[in-house]
PDB file as gemmi writes it, atoms N, CA and C in Angstrom:
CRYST1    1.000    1.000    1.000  90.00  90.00  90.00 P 1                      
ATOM      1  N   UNK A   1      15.209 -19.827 -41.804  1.00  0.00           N  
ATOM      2  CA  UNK A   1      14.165 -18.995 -42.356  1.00  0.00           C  
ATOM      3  C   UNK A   1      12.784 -19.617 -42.105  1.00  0.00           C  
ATOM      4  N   UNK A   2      12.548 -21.006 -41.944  1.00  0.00           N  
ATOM      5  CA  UNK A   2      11.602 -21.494 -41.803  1.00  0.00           C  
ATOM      6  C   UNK A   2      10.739 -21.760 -40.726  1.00  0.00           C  
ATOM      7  N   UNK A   3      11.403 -21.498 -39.817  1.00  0.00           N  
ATOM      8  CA  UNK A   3      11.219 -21.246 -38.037  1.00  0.00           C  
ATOM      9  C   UNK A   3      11.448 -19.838 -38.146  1.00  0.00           C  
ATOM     10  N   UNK A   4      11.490 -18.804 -38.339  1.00  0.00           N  
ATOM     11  CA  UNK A   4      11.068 -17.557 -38.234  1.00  0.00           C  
ATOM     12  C   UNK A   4       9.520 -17.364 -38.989  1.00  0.00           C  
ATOM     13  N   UNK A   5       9.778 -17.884 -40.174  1.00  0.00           N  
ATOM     14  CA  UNK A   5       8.070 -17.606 -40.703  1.00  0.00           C  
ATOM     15  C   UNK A   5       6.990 -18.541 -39.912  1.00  0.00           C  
ATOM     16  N   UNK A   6       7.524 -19.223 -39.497  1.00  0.00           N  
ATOM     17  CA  UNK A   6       6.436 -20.149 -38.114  1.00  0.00           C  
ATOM     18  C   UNK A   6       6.060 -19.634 -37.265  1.00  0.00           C  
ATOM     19  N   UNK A   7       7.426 -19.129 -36.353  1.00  0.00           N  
ATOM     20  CA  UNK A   7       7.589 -18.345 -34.746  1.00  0.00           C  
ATOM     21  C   UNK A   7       6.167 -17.171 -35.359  1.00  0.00           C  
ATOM     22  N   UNK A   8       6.720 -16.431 -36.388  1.00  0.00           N  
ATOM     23  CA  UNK A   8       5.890 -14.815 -36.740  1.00  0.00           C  
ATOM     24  C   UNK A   8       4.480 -15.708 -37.084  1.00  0.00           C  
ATOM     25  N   UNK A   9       4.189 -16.822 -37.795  1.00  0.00           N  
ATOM     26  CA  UNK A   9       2.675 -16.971 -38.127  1.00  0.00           C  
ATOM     27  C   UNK A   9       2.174 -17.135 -36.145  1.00  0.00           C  
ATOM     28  N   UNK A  10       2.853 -18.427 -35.730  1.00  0.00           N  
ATOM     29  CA  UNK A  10       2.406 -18.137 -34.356  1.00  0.00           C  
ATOM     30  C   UNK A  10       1.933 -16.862 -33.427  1.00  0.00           C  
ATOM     31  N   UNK A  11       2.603 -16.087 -33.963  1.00  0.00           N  
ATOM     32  CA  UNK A  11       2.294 -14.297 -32.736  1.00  0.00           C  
ATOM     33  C   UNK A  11       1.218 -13.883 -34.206  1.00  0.00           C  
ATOM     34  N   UNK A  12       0.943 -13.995 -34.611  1.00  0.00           N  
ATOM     35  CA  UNK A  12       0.071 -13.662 -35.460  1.00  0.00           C  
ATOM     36  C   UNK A  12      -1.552 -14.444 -35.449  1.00  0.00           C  
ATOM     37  N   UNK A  13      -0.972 -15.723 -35.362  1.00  0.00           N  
ATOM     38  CA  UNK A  13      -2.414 -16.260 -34.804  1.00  0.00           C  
ATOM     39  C   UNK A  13      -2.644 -16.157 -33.446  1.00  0.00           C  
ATOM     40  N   UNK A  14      -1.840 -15.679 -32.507  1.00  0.00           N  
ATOM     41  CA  UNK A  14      -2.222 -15.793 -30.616  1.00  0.00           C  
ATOM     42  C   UNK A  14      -3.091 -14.167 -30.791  1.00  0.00           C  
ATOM     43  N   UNK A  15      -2.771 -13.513 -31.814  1.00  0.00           N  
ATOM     44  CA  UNK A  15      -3.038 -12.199 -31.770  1.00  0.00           C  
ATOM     45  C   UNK A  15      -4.690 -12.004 -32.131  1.00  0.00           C  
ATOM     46  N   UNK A  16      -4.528 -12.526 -32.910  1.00  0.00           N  
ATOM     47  CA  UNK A  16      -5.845 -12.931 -33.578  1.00  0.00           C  
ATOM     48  C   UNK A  16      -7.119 -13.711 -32.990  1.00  0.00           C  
ATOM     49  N   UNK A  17      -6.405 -14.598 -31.861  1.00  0.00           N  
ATOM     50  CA  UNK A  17      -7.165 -15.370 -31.146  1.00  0.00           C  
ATOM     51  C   UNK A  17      -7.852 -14.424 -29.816  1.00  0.00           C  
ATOM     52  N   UNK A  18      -7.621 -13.147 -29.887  1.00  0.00           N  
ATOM     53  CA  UNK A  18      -8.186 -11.725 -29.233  1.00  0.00           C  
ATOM     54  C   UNK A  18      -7.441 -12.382 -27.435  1.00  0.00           C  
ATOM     55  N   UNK A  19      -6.627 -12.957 -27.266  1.00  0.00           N  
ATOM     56  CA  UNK A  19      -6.438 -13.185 -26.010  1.00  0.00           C  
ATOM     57  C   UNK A  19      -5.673 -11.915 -25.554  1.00  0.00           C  
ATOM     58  N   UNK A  20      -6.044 -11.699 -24.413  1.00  0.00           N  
ATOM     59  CA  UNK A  20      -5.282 -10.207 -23.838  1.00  0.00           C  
ATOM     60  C   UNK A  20      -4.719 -10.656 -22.337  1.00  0.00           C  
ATOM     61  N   UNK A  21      -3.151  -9.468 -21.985  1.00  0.00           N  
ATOM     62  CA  UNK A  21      -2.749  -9.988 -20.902  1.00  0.00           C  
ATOM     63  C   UNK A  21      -4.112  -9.545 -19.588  1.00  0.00           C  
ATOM     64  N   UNK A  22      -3.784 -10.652 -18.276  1.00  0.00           N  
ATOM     65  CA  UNK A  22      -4.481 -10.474 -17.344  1.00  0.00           C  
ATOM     66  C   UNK A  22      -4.462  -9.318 -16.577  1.00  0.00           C  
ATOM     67  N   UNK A  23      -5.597  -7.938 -16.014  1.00  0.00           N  
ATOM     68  CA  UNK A  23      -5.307  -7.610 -15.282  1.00  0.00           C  
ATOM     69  C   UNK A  23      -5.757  -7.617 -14.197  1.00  0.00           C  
ATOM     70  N   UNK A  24      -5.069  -6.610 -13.358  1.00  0.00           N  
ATOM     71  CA  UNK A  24      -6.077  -7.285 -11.738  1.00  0.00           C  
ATOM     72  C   UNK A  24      -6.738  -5.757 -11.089  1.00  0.00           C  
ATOM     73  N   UNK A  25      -7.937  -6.348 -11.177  1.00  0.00           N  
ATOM     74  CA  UNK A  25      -8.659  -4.944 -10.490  1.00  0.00           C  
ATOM     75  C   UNK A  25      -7.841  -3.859  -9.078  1.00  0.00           C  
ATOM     76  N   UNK A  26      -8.059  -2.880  -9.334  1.00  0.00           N  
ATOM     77  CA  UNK A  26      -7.009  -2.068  -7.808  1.00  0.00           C  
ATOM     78  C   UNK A  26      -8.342  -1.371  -7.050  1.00  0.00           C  
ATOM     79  N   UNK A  27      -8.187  -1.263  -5.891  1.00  0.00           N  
ATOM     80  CA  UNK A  27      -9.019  -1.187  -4.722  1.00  0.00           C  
ATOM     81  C   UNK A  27      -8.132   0.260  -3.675  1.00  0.00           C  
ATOM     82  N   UNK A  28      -9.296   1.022  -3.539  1.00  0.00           N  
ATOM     83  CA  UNK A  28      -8.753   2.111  -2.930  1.00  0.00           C  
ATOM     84  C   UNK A  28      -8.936   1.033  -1.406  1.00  0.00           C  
ATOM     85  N   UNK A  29      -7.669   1.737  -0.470  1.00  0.00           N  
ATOM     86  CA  UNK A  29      -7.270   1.420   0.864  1.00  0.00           C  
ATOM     87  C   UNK A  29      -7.237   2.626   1.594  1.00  0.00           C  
ATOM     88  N   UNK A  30      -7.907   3.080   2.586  1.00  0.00           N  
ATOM     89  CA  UNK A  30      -7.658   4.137   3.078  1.00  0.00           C  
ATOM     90  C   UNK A  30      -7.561   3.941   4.580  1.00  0.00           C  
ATOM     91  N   UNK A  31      -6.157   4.810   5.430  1.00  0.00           N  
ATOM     92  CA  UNK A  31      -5.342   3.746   6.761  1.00  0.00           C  
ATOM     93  C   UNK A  31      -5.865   5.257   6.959  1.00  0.00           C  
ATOM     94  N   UNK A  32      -6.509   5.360   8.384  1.00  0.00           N  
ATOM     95  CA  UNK A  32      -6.985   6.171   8.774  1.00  0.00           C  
ATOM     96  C   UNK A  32      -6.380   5.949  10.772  1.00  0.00           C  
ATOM     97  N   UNK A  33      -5.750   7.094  11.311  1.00  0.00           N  
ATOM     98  CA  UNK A  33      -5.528   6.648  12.724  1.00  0.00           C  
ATOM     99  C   UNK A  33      -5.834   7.917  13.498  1.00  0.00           C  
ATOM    100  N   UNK A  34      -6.222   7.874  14.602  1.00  0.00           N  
ATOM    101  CA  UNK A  34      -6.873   8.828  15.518  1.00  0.00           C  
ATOM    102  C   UNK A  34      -5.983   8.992  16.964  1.00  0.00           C  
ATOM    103  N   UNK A  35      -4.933   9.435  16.751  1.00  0.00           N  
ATOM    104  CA  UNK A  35      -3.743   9.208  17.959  1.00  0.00           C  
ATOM    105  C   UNK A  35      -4.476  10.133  19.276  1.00  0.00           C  
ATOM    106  N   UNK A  36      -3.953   9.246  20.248  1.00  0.00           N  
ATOM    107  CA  UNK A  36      -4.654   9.615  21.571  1.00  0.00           C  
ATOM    108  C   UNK A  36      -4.096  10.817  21.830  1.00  0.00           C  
ATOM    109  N   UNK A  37      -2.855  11.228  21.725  1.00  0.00           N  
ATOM    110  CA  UNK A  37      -2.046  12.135  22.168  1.00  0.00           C  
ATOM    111  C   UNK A  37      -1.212  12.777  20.881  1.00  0.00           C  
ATOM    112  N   UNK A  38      -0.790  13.942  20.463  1.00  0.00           N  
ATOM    113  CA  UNK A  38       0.286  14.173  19.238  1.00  0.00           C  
ATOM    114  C   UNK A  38       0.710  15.389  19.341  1.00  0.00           C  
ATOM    115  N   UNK A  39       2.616  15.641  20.078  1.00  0.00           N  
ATOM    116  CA  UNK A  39       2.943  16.344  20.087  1.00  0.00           C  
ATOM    117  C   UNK A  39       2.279  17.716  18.924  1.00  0.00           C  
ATOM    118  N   UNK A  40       2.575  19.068  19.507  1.00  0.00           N  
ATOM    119  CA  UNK A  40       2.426  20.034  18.647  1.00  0.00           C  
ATOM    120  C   UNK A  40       3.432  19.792  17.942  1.00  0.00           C  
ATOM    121  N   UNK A  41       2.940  20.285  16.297  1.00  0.00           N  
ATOM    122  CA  UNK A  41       3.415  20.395  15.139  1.00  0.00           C  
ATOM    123  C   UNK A  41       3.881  18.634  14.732  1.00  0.00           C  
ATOM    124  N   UNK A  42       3.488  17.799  15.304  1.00  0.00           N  
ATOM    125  CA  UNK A  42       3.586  16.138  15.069  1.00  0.00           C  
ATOM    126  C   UNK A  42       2.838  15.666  14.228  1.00  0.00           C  
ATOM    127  N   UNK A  43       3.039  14.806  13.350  1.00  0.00           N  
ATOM    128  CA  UNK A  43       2.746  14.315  12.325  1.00  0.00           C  
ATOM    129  C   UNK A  43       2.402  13.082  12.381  1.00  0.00           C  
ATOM    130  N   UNK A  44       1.383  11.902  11.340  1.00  0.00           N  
ATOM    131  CA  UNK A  44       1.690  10.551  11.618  1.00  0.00           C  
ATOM    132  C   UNK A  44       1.888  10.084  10.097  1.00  0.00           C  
ATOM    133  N   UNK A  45       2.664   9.355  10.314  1.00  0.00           N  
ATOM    134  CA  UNK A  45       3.411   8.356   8.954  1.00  0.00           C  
ATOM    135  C   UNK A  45       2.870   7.490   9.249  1.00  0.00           C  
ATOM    136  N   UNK A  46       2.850   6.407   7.900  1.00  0.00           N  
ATOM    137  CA  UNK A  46       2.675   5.202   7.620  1.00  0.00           C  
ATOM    138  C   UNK A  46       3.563   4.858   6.921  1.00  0.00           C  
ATOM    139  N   UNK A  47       4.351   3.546   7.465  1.00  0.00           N  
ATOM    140  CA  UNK A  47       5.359   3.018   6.733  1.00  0.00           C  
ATOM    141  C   UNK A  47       4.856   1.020   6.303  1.00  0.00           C  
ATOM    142  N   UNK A  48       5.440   0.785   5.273  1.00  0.00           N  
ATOM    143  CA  UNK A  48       5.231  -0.823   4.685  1.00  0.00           C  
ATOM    144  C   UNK A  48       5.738  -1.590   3.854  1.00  0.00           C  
ATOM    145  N   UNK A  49       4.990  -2.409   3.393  1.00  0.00           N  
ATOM    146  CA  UNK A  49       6.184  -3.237   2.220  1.00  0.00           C  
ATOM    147  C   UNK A  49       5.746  -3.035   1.189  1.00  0.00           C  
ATOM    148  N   UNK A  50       4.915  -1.974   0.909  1.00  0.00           N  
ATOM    149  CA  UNK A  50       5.054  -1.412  -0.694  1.00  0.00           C  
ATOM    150  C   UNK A  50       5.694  -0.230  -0.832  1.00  0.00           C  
ATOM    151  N   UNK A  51       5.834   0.362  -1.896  1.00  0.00           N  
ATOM    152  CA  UNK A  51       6.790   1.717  -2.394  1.00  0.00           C  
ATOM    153  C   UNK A  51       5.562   2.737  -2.066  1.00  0.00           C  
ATOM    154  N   UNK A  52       4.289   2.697  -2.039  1.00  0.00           N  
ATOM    155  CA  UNK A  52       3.894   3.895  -1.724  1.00  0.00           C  
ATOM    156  C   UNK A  52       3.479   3.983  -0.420  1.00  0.00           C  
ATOM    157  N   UNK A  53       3.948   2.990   0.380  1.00  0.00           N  
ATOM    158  CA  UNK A  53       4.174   2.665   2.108  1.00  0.00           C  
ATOM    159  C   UNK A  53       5.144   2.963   2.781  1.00  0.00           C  
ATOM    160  N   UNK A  54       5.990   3.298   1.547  1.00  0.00           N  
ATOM    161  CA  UNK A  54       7.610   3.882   2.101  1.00  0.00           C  
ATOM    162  C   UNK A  54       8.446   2.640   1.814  1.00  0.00           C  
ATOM    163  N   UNK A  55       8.307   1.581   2.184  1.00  0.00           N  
ATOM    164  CA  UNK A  55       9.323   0.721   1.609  1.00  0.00           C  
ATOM    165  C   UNK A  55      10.197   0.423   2.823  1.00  0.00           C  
ATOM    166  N   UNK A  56       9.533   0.358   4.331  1.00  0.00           N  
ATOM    167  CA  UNK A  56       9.773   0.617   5.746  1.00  0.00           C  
ATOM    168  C   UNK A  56      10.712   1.779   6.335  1.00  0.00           C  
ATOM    169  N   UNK A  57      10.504   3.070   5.565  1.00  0.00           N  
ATOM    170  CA  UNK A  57      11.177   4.326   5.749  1.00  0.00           C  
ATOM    171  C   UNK A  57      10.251   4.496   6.397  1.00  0.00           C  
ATOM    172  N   UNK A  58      10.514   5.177   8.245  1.00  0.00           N  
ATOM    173  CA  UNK A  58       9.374   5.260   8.820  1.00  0.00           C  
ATOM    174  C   UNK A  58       8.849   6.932   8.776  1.00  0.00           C  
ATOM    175  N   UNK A  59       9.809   7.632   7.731  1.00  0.00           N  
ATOM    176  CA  UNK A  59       9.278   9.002   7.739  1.00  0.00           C  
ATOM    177  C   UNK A  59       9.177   9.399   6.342  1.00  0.00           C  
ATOM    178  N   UNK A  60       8.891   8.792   5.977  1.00  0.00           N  
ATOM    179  CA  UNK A  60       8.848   8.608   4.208  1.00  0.00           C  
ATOM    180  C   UNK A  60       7.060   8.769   3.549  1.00  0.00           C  
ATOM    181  N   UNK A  61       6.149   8.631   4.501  1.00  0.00           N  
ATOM    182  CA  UNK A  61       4.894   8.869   3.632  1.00  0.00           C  
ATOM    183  C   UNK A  61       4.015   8.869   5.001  1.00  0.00           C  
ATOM    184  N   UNK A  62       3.729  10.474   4.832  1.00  0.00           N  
ATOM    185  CA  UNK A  62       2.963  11.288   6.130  1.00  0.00           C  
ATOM    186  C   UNK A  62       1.606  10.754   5.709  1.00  0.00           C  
ATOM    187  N   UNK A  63       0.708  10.457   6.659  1.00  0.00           N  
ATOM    188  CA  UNK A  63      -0.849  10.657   6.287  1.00  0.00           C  
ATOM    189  C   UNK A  63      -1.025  11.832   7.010  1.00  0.00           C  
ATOM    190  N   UNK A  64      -2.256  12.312   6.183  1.00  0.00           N  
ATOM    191  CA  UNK A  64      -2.621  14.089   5.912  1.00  0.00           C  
ATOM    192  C   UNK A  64      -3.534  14.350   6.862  1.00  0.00           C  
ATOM    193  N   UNK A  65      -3.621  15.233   7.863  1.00  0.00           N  
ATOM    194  CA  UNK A  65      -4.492  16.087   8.885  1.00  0.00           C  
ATOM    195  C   UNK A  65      -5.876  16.330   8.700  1.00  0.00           C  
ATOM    196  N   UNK A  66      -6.632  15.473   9.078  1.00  0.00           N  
ATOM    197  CA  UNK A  66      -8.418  15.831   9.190  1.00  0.00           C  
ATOM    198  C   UNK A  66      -8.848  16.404  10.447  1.00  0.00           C  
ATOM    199  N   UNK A  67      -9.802  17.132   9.793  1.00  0.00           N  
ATOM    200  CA  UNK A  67     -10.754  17.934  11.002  1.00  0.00           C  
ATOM    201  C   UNK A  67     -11.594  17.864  12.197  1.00  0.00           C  
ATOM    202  N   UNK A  68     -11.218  16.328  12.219  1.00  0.00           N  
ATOM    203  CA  UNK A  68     -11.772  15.677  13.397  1.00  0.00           C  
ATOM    204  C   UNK A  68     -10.646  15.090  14.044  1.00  0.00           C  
ATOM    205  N   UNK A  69      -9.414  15.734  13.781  1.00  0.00           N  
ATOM    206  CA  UNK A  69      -8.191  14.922  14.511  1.00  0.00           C  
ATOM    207  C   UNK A  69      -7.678  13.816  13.959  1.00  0.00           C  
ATOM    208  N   UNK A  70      -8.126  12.770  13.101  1.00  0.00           N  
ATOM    209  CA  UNK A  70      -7.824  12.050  12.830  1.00  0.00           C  
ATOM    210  C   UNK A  70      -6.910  12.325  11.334  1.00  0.00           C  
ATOM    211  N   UNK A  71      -6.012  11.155  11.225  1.00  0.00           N  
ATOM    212  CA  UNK A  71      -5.406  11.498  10.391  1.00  0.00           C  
ATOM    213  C   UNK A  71      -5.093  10.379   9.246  1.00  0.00           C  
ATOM    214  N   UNK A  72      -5.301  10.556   7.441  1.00  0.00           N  
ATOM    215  CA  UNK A  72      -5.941   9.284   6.709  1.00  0.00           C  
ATOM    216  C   UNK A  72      -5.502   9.901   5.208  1.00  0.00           C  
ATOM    217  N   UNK A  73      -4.956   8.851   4.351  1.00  0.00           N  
ATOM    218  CA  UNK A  73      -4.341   8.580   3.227  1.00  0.00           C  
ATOM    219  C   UNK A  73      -5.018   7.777   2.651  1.00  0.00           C  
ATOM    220  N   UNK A  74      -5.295   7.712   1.383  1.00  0.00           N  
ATOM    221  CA  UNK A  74      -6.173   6.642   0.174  1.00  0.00           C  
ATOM    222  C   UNK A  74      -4.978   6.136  -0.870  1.00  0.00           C  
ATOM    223  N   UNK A  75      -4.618   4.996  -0.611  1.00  0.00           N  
ATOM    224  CA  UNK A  75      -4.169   4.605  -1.935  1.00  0.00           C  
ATOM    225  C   UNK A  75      -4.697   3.724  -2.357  1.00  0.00           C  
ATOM    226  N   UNK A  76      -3.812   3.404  -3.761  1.00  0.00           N  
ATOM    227  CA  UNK A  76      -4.922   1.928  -5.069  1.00  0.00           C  
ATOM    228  C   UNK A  76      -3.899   0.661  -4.856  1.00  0.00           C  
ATOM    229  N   UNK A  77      -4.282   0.085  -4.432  1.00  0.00           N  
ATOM    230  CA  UNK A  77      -3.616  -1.602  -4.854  1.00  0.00           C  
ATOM    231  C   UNK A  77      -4.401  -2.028  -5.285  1.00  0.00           C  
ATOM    232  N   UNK A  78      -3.686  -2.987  -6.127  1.00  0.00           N  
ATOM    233  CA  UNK A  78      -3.779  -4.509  -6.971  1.00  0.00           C  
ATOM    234  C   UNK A  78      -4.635  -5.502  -5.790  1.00  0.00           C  
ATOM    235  N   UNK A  79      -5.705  -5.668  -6.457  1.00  0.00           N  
ATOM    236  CA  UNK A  79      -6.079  -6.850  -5.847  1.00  0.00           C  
ATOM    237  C   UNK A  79      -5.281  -8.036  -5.204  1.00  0.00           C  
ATOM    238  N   UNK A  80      -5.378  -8.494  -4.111  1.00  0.00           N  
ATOM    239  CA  UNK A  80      -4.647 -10.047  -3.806  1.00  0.00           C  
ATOM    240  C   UNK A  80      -3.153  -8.845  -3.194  1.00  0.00           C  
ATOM    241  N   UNK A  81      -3.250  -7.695  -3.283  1.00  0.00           N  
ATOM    242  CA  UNK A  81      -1.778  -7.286  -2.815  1.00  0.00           C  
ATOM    243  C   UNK A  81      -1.606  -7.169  -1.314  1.00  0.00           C  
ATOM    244  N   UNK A  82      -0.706  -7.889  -0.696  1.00  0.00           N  
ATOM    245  CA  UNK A  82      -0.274  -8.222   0.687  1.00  0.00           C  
ATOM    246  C   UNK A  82       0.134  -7.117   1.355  1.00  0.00           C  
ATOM    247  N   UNK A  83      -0.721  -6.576   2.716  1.00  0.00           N  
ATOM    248  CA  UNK A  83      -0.183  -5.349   2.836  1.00  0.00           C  
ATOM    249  C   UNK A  83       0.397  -5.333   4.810  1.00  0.00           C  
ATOM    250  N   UNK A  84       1.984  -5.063   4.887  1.00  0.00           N  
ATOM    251  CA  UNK A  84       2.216  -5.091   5.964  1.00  0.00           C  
ATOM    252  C   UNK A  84       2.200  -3.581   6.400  1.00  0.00           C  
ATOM    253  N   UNK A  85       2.199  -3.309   7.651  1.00  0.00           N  
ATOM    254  CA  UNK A  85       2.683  -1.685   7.649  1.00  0.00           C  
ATOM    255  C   UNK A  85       2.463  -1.542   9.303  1.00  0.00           C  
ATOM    256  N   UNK A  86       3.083  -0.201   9.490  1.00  0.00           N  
ATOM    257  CA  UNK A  86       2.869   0.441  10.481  1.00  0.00           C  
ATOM    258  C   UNK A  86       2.766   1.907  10.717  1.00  0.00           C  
ATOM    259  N   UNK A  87       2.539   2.421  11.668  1.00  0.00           N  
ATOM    260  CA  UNK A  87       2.660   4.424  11.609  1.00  0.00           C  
ATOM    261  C   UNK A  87       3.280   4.548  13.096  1.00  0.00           C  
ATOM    262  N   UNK A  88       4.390   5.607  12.646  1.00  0.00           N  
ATOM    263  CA  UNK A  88       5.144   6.280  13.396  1.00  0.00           C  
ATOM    264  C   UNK A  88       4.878   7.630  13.280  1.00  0.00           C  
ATOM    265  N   UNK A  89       5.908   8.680  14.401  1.00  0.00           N  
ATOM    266  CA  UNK A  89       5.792  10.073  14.181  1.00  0.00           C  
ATOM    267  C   UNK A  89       6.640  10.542  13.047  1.00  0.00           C  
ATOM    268  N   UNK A  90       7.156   9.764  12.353  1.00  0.00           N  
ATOM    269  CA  UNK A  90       8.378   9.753  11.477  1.00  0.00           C  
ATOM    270  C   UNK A  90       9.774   9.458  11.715  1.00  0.00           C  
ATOM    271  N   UNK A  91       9.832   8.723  13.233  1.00  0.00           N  
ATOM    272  CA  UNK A  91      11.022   7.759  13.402  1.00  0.00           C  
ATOM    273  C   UNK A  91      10.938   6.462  13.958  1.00  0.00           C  
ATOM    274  N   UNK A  92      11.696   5.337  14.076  1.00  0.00           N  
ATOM    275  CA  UNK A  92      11.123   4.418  14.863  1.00  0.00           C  
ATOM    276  C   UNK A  92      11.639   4.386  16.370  1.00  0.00           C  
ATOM    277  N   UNK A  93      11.808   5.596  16.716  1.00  0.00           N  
ATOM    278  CA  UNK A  93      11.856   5.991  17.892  1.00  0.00           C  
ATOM    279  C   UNK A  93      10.401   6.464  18.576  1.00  0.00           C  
ATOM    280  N   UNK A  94       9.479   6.613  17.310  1.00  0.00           N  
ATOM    281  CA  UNK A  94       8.608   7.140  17.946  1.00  0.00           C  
ATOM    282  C   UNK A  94       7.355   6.322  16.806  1.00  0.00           C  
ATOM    283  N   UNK A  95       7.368   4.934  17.016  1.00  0.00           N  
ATOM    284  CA  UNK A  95       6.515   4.267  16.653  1.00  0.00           C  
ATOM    285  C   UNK A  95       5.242   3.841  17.349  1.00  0.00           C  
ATOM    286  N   UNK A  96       4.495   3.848  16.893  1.00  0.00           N  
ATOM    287  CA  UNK A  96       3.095   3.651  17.400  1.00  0.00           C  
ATOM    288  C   UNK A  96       2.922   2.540  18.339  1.00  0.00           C  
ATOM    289  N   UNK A  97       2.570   2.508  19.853  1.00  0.00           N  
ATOM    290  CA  UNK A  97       2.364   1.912  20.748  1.00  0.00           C  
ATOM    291  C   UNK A  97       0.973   1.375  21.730  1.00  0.00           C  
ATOM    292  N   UNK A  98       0.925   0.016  22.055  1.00  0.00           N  
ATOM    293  CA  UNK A  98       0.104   0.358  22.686  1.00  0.00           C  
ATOM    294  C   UNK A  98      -0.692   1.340  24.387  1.00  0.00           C  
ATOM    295  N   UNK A  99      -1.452   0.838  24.958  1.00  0.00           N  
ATOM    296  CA  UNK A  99      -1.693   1.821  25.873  1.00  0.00           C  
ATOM    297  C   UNK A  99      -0.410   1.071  27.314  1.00  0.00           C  
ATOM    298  N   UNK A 100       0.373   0.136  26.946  1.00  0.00           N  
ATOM    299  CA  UNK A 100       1.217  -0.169  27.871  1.00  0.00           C  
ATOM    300  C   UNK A 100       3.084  -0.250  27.447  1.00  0.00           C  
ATOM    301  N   UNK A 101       2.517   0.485  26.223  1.00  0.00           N  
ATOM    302  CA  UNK A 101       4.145   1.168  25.950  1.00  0.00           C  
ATOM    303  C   UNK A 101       4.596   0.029  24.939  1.00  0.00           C  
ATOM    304  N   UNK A 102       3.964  -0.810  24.603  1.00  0.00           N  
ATOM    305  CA  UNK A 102       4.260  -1.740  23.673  1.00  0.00           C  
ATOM    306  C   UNK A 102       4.213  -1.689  22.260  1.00  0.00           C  
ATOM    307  N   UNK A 103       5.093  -1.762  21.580  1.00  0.00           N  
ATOM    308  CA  UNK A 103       5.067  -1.421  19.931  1.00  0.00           C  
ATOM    309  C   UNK A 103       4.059  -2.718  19.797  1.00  0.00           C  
ATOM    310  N   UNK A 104       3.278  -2.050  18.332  1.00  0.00           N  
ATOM    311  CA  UNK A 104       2.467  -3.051  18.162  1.00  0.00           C  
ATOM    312  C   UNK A 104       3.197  -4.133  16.936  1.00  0.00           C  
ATOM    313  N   UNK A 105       2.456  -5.631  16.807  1.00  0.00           N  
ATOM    314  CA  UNK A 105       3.325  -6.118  15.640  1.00  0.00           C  
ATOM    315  C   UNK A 105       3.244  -5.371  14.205  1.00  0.00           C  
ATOM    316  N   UNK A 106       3.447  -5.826  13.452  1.00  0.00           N  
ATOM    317  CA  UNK A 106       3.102  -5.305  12.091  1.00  0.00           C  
ATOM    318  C   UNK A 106       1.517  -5.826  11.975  1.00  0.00           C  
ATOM    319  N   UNK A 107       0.520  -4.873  11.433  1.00  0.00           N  
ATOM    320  CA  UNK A 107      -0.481  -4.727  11.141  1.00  0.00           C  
ATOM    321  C   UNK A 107      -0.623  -5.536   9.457  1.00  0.00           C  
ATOM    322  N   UNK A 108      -1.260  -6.458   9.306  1.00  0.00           N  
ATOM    323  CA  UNK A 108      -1.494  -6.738   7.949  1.00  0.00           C  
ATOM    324  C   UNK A 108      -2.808  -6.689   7.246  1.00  0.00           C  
ATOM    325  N   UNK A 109      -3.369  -7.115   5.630  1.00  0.00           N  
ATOM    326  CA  UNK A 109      -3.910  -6.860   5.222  1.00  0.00           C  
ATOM    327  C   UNK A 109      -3.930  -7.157   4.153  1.00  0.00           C  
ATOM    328  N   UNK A 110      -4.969  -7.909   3.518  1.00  0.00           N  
ATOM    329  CA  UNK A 110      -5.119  -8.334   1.864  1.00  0.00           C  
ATOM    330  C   UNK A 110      -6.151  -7.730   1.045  1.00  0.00           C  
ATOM    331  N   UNK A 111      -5.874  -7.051   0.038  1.00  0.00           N  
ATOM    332  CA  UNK A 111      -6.829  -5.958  -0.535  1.00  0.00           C  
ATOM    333  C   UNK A 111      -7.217  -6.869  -1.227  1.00  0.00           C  
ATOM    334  N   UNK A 112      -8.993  -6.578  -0.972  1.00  0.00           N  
ATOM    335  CA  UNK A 112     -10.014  -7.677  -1.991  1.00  0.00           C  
ATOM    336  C   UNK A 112     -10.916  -6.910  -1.993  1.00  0.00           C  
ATOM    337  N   UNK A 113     -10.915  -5.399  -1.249  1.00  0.00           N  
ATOM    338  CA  UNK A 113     -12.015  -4.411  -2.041  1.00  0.00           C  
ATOM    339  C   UNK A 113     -11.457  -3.459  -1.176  1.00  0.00           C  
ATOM    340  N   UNK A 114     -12.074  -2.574  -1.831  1.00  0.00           N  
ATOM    341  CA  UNK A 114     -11.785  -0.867  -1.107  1.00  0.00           C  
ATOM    342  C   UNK A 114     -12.434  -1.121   0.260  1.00  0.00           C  
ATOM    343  N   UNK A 115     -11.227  -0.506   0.824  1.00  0.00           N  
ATOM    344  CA  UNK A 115     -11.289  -0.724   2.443  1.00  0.00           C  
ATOM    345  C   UNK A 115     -10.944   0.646   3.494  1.00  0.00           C  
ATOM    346  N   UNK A 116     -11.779   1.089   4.518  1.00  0.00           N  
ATOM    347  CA  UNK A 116     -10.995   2.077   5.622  1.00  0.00           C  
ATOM    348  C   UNK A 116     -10.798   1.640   6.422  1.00  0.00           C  
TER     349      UNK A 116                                                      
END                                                                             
């Protein structure tokens, strides 16, 4: 009984001491790509190592059609959050290459402010 009324005065004084958990500022990211060429009715994905990157499903999270051809998604990460990724047409049969047919490596990125 006497170590419970301790443990409870303890969370009672940490409470009191106004300390709050840490959070971490989030930063819009916006992956914007301008494909040289894109079949009719073709699409471009972005796939990565977060869940709203797909989670390396390469047809799992389309970026959306702009009026200048280009094509661009905004999401929020956590500061300090490590960002790998790539864009396909929605398979990795048809992953993004360079101008000599070469897949590119994984593209990375550390969010420390809102970025395009």
């Amino acid at each position: 009984m006497k170590r419970a009324v301790i443990f409870i005065l303890g969370i009672g004084l940490w409470s009191a001491c106004g300390i709050e958990p840490v959070t971490h500022q989030s930063y819009a990211v916006t992956f914007r790509v301008l494909p040289d060429s894109l079949p009719d009715n073709g699409q471009v994905f972005i796939t990565g190592n977060q869940d709203l990157l797909g989670n390396w499903s390469s047809g799992a999270t389309a970026l959306l059609p702009q009026p200048d051809g280009s094509w661009r998604r905004t999401f929020s990460f956590p500061s300090g959050t490590n960002l790998e990724y790539k864009f396909t047409r929605g398979s990795w049969r048809t992953e993004a290459v360079d101008a000599a047919g070469l897949e590119y490596p994984n593209f990375s990125l550390t969010v420390d402010r809102d970025t395009v």
